[in-house]
C-alpha beads as a LAMMPS data file, in Angstrom:
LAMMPS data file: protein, C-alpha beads

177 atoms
176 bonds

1 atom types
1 bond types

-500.0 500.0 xlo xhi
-500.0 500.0 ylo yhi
-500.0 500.0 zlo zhi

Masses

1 110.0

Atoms # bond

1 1 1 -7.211 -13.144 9.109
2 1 1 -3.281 -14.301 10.163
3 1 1 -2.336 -13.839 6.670
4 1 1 -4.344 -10.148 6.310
5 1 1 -2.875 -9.078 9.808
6 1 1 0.911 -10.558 8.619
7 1 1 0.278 -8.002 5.590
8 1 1 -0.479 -5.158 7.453
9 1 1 2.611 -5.795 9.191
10 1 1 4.513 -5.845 6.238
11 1 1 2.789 -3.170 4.701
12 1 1 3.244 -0.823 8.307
13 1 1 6.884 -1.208 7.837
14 1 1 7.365 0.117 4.078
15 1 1 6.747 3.636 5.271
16 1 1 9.080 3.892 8.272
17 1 1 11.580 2.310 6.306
18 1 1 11.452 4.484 3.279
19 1 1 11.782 7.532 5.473
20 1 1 14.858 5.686 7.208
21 1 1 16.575 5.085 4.071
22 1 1 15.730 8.814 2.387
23 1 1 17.095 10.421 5.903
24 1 1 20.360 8.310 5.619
25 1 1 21.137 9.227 2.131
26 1 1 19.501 13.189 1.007
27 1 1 21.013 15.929 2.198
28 1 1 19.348 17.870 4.974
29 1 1 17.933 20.778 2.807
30 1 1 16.385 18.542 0.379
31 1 1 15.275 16.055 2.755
32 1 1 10.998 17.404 2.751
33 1 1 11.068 17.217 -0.842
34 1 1 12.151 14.122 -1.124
35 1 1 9.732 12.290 2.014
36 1 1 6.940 14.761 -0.182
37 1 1 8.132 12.714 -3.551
38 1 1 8.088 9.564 -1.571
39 1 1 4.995 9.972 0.092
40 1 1 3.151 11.184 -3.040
41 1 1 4.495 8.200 -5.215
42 1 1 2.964 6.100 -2.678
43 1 1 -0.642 7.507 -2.612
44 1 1 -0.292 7.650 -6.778
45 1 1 0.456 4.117 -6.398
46 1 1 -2.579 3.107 -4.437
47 1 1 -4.661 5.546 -6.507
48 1 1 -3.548 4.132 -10.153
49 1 1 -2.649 0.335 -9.423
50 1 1 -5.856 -0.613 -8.117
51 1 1 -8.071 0.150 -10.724
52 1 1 -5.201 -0.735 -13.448
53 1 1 -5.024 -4.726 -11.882
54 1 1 -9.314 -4.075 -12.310
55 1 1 -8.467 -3.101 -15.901
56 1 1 -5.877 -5.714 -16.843
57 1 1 -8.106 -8.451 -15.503
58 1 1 -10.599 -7.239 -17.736
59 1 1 -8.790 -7.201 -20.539
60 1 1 -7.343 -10.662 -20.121
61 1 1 -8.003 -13.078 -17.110
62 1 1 -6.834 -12.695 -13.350
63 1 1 -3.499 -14.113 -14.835
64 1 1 -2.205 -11.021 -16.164
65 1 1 -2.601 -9.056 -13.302
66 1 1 -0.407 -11.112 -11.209
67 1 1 2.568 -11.856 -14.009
68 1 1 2.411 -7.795 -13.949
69 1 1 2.466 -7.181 -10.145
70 1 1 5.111 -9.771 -10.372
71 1 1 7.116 -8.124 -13.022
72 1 1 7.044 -5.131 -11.474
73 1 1 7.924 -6.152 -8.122
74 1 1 11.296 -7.412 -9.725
75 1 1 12.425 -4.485 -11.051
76 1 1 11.608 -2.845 -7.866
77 1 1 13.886 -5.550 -6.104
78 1 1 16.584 -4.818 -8.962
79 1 1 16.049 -1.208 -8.293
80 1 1 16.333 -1.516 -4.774
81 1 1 19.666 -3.506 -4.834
82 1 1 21.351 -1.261 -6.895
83 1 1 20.078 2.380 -5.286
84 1 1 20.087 1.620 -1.811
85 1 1 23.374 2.761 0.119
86 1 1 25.442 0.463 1.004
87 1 1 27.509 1.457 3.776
88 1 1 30.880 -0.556 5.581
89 1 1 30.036 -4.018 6.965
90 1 1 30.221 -3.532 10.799
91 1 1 30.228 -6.838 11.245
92 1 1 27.812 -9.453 12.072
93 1 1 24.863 -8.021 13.082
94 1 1 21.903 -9.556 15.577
95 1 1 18.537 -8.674 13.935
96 1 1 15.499 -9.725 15.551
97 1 1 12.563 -8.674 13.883
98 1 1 10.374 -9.046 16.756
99 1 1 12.344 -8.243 19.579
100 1 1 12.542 -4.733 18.005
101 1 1 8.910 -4.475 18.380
102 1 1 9.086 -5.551 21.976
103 1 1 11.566 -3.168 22.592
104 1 1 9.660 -0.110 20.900
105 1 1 6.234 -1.490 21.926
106 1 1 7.385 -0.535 25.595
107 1 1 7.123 2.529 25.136
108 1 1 3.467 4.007 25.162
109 1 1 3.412 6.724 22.494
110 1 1 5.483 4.177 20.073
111 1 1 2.435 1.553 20.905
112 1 1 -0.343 4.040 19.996
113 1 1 1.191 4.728 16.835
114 1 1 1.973 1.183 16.300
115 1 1 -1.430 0.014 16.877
116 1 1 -3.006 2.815 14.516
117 1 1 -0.496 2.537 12.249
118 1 1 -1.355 -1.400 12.376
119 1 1 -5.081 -1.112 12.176
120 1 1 -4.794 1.445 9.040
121 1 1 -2.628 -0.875 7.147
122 1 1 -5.372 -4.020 8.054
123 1 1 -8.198 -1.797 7.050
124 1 1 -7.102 -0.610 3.975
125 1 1 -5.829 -4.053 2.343
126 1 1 -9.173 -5.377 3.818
127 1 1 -11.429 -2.645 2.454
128 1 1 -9.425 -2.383 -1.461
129 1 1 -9.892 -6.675 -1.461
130 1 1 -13.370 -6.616 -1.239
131 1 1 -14.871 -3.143 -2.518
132 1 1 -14.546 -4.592 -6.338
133 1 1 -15.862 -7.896 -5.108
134 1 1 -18.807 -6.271 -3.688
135 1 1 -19.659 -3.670 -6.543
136 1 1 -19.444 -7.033 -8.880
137 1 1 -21.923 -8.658 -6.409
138 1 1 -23.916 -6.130 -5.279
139 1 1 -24.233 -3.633 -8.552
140 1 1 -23.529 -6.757 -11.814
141 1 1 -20.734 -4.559 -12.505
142 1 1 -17.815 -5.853 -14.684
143 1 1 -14.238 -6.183 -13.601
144 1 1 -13.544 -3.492 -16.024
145 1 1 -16.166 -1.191 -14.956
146 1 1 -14.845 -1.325 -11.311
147 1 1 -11.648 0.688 -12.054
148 1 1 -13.007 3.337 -11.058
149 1 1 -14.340 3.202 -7.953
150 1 1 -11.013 1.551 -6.948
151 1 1 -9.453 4.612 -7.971
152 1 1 -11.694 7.056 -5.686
153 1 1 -11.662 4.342 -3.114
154 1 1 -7.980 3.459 -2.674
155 1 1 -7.394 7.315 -1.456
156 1 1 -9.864 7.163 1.607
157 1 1 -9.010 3.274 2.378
158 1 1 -5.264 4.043 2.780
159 1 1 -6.333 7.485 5.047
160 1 1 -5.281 10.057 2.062
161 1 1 -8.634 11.578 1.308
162 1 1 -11.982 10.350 -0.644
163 1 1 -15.350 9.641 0.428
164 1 1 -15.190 5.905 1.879
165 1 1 -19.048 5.836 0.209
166 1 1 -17.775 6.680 -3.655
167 1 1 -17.903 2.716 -4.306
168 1 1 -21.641 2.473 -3.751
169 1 1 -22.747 5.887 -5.038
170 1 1 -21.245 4.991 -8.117
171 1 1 -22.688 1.265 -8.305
172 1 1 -25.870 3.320 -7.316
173 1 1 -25.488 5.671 -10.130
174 1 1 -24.526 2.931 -12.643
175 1 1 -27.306 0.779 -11.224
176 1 1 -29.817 3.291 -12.440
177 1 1 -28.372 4.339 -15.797

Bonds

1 1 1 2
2 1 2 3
3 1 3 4
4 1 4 5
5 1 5 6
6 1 6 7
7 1 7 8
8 1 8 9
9 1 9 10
10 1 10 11
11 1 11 12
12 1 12 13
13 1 13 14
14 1 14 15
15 1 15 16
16 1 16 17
17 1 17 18
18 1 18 19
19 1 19 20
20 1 20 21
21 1 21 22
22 1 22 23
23 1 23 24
24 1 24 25
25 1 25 26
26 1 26 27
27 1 27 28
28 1 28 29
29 1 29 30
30 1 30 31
31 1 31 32
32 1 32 33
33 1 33 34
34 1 34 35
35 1 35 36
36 1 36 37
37 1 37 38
38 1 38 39
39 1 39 40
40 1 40 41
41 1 41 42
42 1 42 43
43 1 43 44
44 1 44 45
45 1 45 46
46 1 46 47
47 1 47 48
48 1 48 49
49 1 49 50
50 1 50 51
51 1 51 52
52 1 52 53
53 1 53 54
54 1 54 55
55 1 55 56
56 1 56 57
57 1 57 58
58 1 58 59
59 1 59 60
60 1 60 61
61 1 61 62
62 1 62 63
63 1 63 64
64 1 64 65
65 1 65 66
66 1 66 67
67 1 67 68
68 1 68 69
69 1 69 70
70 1 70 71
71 1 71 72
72 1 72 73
73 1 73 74
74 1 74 75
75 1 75 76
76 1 76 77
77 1 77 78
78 1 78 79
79 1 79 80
80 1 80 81
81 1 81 82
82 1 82 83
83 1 83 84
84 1 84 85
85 1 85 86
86 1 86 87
87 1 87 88
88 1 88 89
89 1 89 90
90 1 90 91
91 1 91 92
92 1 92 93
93 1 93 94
94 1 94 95
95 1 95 96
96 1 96 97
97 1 97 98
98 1 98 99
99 1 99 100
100 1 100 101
101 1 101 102
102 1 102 103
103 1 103 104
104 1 104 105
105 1 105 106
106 1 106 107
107 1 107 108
108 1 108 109
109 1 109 110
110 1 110 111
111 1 111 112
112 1 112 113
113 1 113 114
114 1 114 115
115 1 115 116
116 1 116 117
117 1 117 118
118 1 118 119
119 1 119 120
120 1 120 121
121 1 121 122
122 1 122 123
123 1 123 124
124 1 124 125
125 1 125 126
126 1 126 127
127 1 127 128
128 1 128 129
129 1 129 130
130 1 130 131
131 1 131 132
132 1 132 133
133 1 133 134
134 1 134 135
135 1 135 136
136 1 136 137
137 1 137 138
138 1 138 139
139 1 139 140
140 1 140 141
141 1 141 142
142 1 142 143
143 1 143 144
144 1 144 145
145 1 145 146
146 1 146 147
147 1 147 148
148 1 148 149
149 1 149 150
150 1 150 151
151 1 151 152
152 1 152 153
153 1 153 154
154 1 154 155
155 1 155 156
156 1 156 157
157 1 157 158
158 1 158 159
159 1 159 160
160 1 160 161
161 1 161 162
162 1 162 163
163 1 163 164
164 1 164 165
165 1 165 166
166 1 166 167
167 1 167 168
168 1 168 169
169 1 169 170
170 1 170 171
171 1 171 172
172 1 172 173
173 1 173 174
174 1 174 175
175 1 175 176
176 1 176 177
């Protein structure tokens, strides 16, 4: 549960920070389309990476998946190092991860939103972990066959839409074909 909450963290901060960085470096007419592009790009991701880690485990063993994930993730990083602004060092700064969480958790609409914001990010890595785990279990399904489910599922897990039932109506429907 430490290590599911410590996600959510993580996974809370992507957003805010994304938004951060496009505001610092897009121009102030094009600023919308670019949180839209950013915004969208992260639903696609949720909505096409599930079910393709279902489908590459499927094809090979639960091996693949991660050397993927992992590949990926390193061009991100590489990506990220090179496109990210770097502005003038200002010197040494004093970050403290947490005490800027103090500092904004003082404030009561900044705690609200923290808290959902927290809760949402919990939910949905807790709800995509186990919704191909339980189709498997519940419905005999194959790792293969759970792609899509994930796909309809990731959507209304992460708060962008779906039917949070679509994983057992379709092990239902499959069930009785």
């Amino acid at each position: 549960m430490i290590l599911l909450v410590g996600t959510g963290l993580g996974g809370a901060m992507i957003p805010p920070n994304s938004m951060a960085a496009i505001t610092d470096v897009v121009a102030e007419e094009r600023r919308g389309q670019a949180i839209g592009a950013a915004q969208g790009i992260s639903t696609l991701s949720a909505v096409i990476g599930v079910p393709a880690v279902a489908v590459l485990a499927s094809v090979s063993d639960w091996r693949l998946p991660f050397m993927v994930c992992g590949a990926l993730l390193l061009v991100t990083f590489a990506l990220s190092w090179v496109w990210y602004p770097r502005g003038p060092a200002t010197g040494p700064r004093n970050f403290s991860y947490f005490s800027r969480f103090k500092e904004l958790g003082s404030m009561p609409v900044f705690r609200y939103g923290m808290l959902a914001n927290l809760t949402q990010r919990v939910g949905f890595f807790a709800v995509v972990g186990y919704v191909a785990t339980y189709l498997i279990d519940t419905y005999d399904m194959s790792v293969g066959e759970t792609a899509l489910p994930l796909a309809e599922q990731s959507p209304a897990a992460s708060g962008r839409g779906s039917s949070p039932a679509t994983g057992a109506a379709y092990g239902s429907w499959l069930q009785g074909c």
